[in-house]
Structures are given as structure tokens and as C-alpha cells.
N, C-alpha and C positions, 0 to 999 in steps of 0.2 A: 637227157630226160629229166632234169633236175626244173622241179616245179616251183621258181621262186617266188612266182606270184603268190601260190598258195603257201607255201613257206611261210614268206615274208608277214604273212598275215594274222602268226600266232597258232599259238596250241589246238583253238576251237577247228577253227579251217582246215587243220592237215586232218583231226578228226574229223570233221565231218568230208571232207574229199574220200579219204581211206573207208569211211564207212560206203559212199558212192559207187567205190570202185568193188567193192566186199559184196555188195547188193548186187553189181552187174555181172559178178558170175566170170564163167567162160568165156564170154562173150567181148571182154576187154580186149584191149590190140594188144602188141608187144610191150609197145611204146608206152601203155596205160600199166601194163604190167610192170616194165620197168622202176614206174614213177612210183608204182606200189612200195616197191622196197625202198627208193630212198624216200618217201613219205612217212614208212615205221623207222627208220632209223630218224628221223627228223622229228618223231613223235616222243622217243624214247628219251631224243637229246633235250626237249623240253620238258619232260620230266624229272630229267636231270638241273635243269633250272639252265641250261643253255639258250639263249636269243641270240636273233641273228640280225642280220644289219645288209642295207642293199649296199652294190658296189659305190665306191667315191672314188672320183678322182685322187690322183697322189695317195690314195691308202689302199686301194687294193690294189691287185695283183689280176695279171691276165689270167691264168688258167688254175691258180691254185687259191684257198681256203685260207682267213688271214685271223687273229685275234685281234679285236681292239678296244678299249674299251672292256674286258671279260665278255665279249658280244663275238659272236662270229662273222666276219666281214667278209662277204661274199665274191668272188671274182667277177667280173664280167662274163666269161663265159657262162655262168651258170646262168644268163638270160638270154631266154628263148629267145634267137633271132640274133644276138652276137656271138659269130663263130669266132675258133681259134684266133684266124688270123688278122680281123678287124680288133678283136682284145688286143694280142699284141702288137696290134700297132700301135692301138690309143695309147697304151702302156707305154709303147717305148719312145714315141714322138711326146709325150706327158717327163717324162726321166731326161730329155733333154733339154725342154721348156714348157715352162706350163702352158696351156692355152687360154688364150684372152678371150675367145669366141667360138661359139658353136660353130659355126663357118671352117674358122683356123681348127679346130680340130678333126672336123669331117675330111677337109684336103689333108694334113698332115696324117693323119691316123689314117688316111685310105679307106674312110667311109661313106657308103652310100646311106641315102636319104632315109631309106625304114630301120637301119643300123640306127640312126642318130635319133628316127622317132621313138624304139623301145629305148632306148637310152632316156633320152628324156621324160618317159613314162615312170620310170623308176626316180627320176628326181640327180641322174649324175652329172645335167650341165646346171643345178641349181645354183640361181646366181649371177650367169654366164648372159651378156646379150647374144642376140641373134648374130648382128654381124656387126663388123667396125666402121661400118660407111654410117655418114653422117647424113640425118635425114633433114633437107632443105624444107618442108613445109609442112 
């Protein structure tokens, strides 16, 4: 239930989400409830002067919380729509060889196609082409 999009977007954002969710009352799901608590510990952590950083290849970690930079460097899993086990695989096929393509790492890392689009929404194949076929025209 970890909101990295709102996260990721700074102190204004998780306040005004947290204010959203404060406004709707009862009426929030679990799931919205959930996101509540780690939204005020994400608020608290910015007041402590901590930022966060979205997942990168070779520096994060599948499923756990990394420093880099004095920045908190986010796992994979914490975005919505990479579970466990597509993290760990990009992790671990990434630990044997890097990937040279988006392509090479959707096969190697065992992922499918909306795995690899939130991925790239976050900026983690930045850099990367699409695939290694060479285009004739």
C-alpha cells in the first residue's frame, strides 16, 4: 500500500493526499487506510529533512529500503504493480548482467508488458533502447 507516486512527489503531495484521505472520513477503504499511515510516516520523514529517490537499476534492491546519496532509494516493490517476484527477478538477472534492453530485461527478469510499463513510468529503464534489433528503414 505504499504510495510512491504521491511519495515521490515531495512534502506538498503527501500533505495534501493525507489531507484527502482526513476529509473522506469513514468512508476510506482499507487499502486508502493503510496508505494513511505510511503517508504520516513519509510526512514526518520530510520534516526530518529526509527525500526519497524512485527505484534504479544496480542501486536498488527488490524488496527492501536502500540510502544513497543521504536520499532514500526506493525498492521496486514499492511500485504499485511490481510484485515480489518480478522485483526479484529484475534484481537478480540485473546482479548477473546488466541489461542492455528493455526487451533483455522483460525475458530475463520474467516480466510482463504493464510490469515493464510502470517501470518505465518511474524513469528505471532511463537510457535503455527498446530492443537490440536493428531497424532497416
Amino acid at each position: 500500500d505504499f504510495d510512491a507516486e504521491t511519495i515521490l512527489k515531495g512534502r506538498d503531495a503527501v500533505l495534501n493526499r493525507l489531507k484527502e484521505l482526513n476529509e473522506a472520513g469513514n468512508s476510506i477503504s482499507a487499502k486508502e487506510d493503510n496508505q494513511k499511515t505510511i503517508l504520516e510516516v513519509a510526512k514526518e520523514m520530510y520534516a526530518r529533512g529526509y527525500s526519497f529517490l524512485p527505484p534504479k537499476l544496480g542501486d536498488s534492491d527488490a524488496t527492501k529500503f536502500r540510502i544513497k546519496d543521504g536520499k532514500v532509494l526506493l525498492p521496486f516493490v514499492a511500485i504499485a504493480g511490481c510484485g515480489e517476484s518480478a522485483a526479484k527477478g529484475l534484481v537478480r538477472e540485473y546482479d548477473i548482467r546488466p541489461y542492455l534492453t528493455i526487451e533483455e530485461a522483460q525475458k530475463r527478469g520474467g516480466l510482463n508488458k504493464s510490469v515493464v510499463e510502470v517501470l518505465k513510468q518511474y524513469g528505471v529503464f532511463e537510457g535503455m533502447t527498446e530492443t537490440d534489433q536493428i531497424t532497416m528503414f
